[in-house]
N, C-alpha and C positions, 0 to 999 in steps of 0.2 A: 504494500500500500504506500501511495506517497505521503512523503512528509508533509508536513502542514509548515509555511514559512511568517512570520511575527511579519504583521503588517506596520507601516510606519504612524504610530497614532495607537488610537483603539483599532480594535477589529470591525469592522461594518457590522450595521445592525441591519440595514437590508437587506432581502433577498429577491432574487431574480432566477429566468432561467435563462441557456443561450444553447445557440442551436439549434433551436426545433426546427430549422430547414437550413440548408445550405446558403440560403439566398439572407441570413440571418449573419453570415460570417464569411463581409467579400475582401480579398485581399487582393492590391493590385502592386507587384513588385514595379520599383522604380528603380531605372536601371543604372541611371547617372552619367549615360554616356550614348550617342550616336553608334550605331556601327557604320563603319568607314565604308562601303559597298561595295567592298572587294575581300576577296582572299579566299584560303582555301574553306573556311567555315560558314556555313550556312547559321544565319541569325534568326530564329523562329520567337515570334512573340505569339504565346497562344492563352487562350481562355481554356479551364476548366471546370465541371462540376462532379463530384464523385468520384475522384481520383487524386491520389498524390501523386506528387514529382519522381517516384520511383515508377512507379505504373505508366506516366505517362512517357516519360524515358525508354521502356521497353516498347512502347508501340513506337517511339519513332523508330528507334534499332530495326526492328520487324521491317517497316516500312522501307525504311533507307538503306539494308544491309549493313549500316554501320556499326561496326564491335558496341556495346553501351561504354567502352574504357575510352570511346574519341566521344562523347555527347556528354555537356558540361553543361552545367547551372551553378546559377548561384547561391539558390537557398532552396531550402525544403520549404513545399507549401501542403495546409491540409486536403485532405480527402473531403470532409465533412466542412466545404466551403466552396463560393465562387473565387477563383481567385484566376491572376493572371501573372505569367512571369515568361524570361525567355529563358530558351535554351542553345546551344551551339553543336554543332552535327560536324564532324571533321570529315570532310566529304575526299580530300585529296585527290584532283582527277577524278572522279566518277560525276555522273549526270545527276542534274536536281531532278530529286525526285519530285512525285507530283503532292506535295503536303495539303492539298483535300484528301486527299482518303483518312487523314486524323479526323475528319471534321465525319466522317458517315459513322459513327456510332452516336452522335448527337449531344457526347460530351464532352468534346471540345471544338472550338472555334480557333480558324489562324485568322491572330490580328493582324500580323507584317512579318515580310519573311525578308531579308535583305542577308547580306555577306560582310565578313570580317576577317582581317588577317589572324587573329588568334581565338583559341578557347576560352568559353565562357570558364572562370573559377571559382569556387564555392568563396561567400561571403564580398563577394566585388560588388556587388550591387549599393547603392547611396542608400535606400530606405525601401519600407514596406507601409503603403495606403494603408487604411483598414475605414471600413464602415460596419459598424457593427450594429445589430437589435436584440435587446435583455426585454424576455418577454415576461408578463406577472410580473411586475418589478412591484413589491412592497416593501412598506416604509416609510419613515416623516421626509418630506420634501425638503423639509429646510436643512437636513443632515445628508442629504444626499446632494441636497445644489454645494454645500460646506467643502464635503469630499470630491465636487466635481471643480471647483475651483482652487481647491489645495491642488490635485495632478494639473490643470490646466498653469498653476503660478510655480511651483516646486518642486515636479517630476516623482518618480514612483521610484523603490527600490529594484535593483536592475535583475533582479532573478530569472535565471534558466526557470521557464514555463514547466507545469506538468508530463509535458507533451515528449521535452527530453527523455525522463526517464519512462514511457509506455506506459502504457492503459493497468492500472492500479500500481503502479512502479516496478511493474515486470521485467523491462528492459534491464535496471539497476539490478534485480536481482539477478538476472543471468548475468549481468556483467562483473559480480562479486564473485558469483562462483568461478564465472572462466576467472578471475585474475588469483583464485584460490588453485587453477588447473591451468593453471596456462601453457602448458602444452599440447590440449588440445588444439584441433585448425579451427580455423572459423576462416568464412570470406571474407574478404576486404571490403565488404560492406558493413556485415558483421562486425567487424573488427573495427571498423570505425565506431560504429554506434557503441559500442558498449565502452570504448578509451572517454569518447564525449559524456555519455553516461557517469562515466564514476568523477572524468575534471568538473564537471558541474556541479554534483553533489559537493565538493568540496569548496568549490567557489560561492556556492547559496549557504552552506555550512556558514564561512568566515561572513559573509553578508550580513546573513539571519543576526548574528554578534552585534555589528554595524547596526543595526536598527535597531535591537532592544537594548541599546546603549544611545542611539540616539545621534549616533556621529554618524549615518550612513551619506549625509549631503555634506559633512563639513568635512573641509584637509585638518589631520592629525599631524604632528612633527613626525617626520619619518615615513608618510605615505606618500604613494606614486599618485603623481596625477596625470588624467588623460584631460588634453581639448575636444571641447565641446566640437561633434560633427568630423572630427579625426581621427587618425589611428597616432597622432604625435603623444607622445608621453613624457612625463620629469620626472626625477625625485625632488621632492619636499622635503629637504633637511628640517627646514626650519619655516614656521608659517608667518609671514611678515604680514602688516594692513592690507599690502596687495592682493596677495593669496586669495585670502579671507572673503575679499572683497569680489575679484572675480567667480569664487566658488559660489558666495549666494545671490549672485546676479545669472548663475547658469553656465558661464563661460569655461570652466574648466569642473571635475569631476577628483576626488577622489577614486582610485583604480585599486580593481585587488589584483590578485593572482590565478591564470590559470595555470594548472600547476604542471611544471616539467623542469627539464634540465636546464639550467643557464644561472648568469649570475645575478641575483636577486637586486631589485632598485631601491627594497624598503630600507629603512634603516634598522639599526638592531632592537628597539622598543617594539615597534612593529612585526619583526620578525620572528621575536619574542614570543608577543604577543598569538600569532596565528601560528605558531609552533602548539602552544597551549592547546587552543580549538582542535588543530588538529589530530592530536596526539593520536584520539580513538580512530583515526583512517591513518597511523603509519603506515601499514601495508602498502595503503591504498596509494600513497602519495610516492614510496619508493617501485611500486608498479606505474605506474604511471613513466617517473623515469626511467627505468630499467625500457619502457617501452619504445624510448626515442621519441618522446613530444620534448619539445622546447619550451620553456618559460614565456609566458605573453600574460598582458594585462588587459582586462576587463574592467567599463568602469562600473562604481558601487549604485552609480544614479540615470535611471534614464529619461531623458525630458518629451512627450510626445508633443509635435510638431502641430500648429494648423488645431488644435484641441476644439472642436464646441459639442454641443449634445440639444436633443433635443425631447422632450417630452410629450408623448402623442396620447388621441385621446381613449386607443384601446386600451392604454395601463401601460405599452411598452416604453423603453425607454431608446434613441440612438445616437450611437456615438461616432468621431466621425474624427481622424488624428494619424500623424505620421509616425515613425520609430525607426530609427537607425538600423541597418541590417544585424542581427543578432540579439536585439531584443523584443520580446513577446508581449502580442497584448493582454495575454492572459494574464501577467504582470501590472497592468492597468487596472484591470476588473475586478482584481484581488484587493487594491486598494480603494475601489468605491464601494462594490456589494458584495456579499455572500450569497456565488453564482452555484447555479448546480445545474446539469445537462444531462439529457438522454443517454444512455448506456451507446448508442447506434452513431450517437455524435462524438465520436474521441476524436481529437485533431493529430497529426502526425508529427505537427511542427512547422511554424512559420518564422523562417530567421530572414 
């Protein structure tokens, strides 16, 4: 079962549902960049419904003959959503194929298909749209407009979604054991999901601390900070009035750790410190390296973009905001209601 992660505040006292259609959770990848309309890869922007980015990855393969090891995306999007993203087909010398026949089974749509000199790479993409609808939404208004204007001015704690670790925390668990068996094979798909699975856990771990202490938006001495909208990052030896100043205007992020090999940015009070937390995942932390990931930082705050919502008169509630590639909106929803969804509606993951 998944863990339950400390919201920033109290916990919501509303509750909602999300889900009940597809058409309740659209997601429209934002790609950040032009393809150049040439090269050897075919640039597909496509709609889907009913399918995740694994699924639909194998029907282009099908279609185009292309191995799935040349067809690159950016991010994983859900099954149990509208959503739209591209992807890249490494066609090298071979003929376009004809990409309507993705479109006869009715669930999916090509937006624009143009050419690129390289592969798409997981995590390139600028952000992810979301329009969302929380159906039943009960509860005092005035606490819920409170909470929709605290994410709209102060951003949400930046947590790996449910969706990381599978449908009741399944994923996580298979991923303990293999690292308990690690000689077992698994596929390199496999074998990614379950490395993502346990660096998560441990990056929402040191987080979850962050928030029920209250520092999750301020720079500590000793913490790494990430730019707002970048992947640039510092260390914060020391937090001077500027720091300060640009962390609670938004501009820059306190960052933790995802965890691997390299040489740490924190300082020792911090490092200390998240040595503490994670003592009960040693294991976990020295599998991790043992497995060849590298050290990167993640920040602790995510700000969603464009934020408004709006109140309808059937009781639902919709929300309508941008997020950085790699952060979840399930992360947003957690900080307004206390949402709960269909068994039939599990998302897969939307980074």
């Amino acid at each position: 079962m998944n863990e339950t992660w400390p919201t920033a505040g109290p916990a919501p006292s509303a509750r909602g549902l999300i889900r009940q259609s597809p058409e309740d959770f659209i997601v429209r990848e934002q790609l950040g960049f032009e393809p150049d309309g040439s090269g050897e890869h075919a640039f597909l922007h496509l709609q889907k419904r009913g399918l995740n980015t694994a699924d639909l990855a194998q029907r282009i393969s099908e279609i185009s003959g292309v191995a799935l090891r040349d067809i690159g995306f950016s991010g994983m999007k859900d099954r149990h959503a509208v959503t739209s993203q591209w992807f890249s087909v490494g066609l090298a010398g071979r003929a376009e194929p004809d990409w309507s026949q993705l479109e006869r089974s009715g669930e999916v749509s090509v937006l624009a298909a143009s050419r690129h000199g390289r592969k798409l790479r997981r995590g390139v993409h600028r952000a992810n749209q979301f329009t969302l609808t929380l159906r039943q939404v009960e509860g005092e208004r005035e606490d819920l407009l409170a909470r929709l204007q605290g994410v709209r001015d102060g951003g949400v704690p930046n947590y790996f979604g449910e969706q990381r670790f599978g449908r009741a925390g399944n994923t996580l668990v298979q991923a303990r054991q293999w690292a308990e068996r690690p000689r077992r094979k698994l596929s390199r798909t496999r074998r990614g999901l379950y490395l993502s699975a346990l660096r998560s856990l441990l990056f929402n771990r040191l987080l979850a601390r962050r928030v029920a202490e209250g520092s999750w938006n301020t720079v500590l001495p000793g913490d790494v900070c990430s730019l707002q909208g970048t992947r640039s990052r510092f260390a914060c030896n020391e937090v001077d009035a500027d720091i300060a100043a640009r962390a609670a205007a938004g501009d820059l992020h306190p960052a933790l750790p995802l965890w691997g090999r390299g040489e740490p940015l924190q300082g020792p009070e911090r490092l200390a410190q998240q040595a503490q937390i994670l003592a009960p995942e040693s294991g976990i932390c020295r599998f991790l390296e043992d497995a060849g990931l590298s050290l990167d930082y993640r920040p602790a705050r995510a700000l969603p973009d464009d934020f408004c919502w709006q109140f309808c008169d059937d009781g639902s509630l919709q929300l309508a905001f941008s997020l950085g590639a790699g952060s979840y909106a399930t992360a947003v929803l957690a900080q307004i209601i206390d949402y709960s969804t269909g068994d039939f509606a599990f998302g897969d993951g939307s980074e």
